[in-house]
C-alpha positions, 0 to 999 in steps of 0.5 A: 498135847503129849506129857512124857515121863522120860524115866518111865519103864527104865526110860523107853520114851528117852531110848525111842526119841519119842519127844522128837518123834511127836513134835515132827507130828505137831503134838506139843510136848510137856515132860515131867518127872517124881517133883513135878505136879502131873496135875497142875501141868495138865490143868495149864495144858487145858487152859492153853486150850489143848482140844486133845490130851496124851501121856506116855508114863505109867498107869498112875499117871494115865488115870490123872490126864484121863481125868482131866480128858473125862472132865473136859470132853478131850479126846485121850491118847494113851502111849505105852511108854510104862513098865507093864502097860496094863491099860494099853493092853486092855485097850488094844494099844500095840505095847511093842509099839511105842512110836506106832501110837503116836498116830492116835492123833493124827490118824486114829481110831475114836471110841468111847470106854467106860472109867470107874470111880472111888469116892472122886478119884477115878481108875482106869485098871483098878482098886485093890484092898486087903492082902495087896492093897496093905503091900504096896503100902510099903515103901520096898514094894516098887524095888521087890514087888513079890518078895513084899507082896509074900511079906505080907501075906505071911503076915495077914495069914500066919497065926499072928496076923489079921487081914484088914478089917474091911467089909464088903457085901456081895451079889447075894447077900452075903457079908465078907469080913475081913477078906484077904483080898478085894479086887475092883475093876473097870470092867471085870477080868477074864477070870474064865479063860485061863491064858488070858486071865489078866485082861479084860475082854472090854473096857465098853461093858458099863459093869464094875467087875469084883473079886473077893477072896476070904480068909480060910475059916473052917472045912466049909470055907467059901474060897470068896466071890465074883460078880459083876456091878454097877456099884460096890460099897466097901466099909470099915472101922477105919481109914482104908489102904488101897491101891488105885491104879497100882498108886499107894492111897489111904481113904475115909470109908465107906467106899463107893466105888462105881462105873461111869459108862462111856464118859472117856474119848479115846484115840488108838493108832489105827494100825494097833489091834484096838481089843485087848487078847481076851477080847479076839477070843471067842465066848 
């Protein structure tokens, strides 16, 4: 069963007749919208009986039918049908392609990936805090994404602001408080390789990977840290804004983000590169 957001990514599914295309395969197709419960159509999919689940919408949406797939044991289809695409990247999906991953039911290649999970929520890409996790907060920043993310970094850093007031212990034992921003991510990124920096080599590793950049506080500021883990706790005096999969969320800390290795079944189009651009390079 595919569910189709037809308005995702200024409408690429309704322009590529992806819901006429599908049906010519035998997928059955479920489209929804901003007033429809993403969740509860998912739930009666499953009900139905779908022995395999896919979705061509944004990551926000991927990450609720990925949920129910994780849940279920079903095999997931991720379609590139959002504006930016980042996990289809990451998992070698074509994003030129949209047609061309609807063969992920039919002829596709099976694997399985890891996901990773703050408090019960899972993520597919990842959990931001701080500077970008107080901007998305904002209800402007889908219209002017840039223009409100430099908003709010004048505000947390000018000489009147003050970033979050979260705390995060890192690999070697020392305390950030207060840092500017805090990056979780389902499998970390390819921090090294300057071309490729916004991709991660795999989504197979078991690993959280976590950067943290500090606030300036002297001549020997330590710009922050990244690490790798299996777990991360964050904490604060107070509820926490952050965003998980690019979606605006307010959670009771503390914060346990973790890994769940290898509990997701995904299917790609056997034709698409299955590895993200940082994955064909070489170490």
């Amino acid at each position: 069963m595919l569910f189709i957001n037809p308005t995702s990514g200024g409408g690429k599914a309704a322009r590529a007749d992806l819901a006429g295309r599908a049906r010519a395969l035998g997928i059955e197709i479920f489209t929804f919208g901003p007033e429809t419960s993403l969740d509860e159509l998912v739930a009666d999919a499953v009900r139905a009986g779908a022995d395999g689940l896919g979705v061509a919408g944004g990551d926000g949406s991927l990450a609720v039918v990925a949920t129910a797939a994780v849940s279920h044991g079903l095999a997931f289809v991720c379609i590139p049908a959002g504006t930016r695409n980042h996990f289809a990247l990451d998992l070698g999906v074509d994003r030129r392609d949209l047609v061309g991953a609807l063969e992920a039911f039919t002829e596709g290649v099976e694997r399985r990936i890891d996901v990773g999970q703050v408090d019960e929520r899972l993520f597919l890409n990842n959990v931001s805090l701080g500077i970008y996790g107080d901007a998305i907060q904002r209800s402007e920043y889908r219209d002017a994404k840039v223009r409100t993310l430099a908003e709010t970094v004048r505000a947390v850093l000018g000489p009147s602001g003050a970033a979050p007031a979260v705390q995060v212990v890192d690999d070697r034992g020392r305390e950030h408080a207060r840092p500017a921003v805090v990056l979780v991510s389902n499998n970390p990124y390819a921090l090294n390789r300057p071309l490729v920096t916004g991709t991660r080599p795999t989504l197979a590793g078991g690993q959280l990977g976590i950067v943290i950049l500090d606030l300036p506080d002297g001549p020997r500021h330590q710009a922050g840290r990244a690490w790798t883990a299996s777990s991360v706790v964050i904490d604060a005096p107070e509820p926490v804004h952050l965003g998980i999969d690019g979606e605006a969320v307010t959670l009771q800390p503390p914060l346990k983000l973790l890994i769940r290795p290898a509990v997701l079944r995904v299917r790609i189009s056997s034709r698409h590169p299955g590895v993200s651009p940082s994955g064909l390079l070489k170490p």
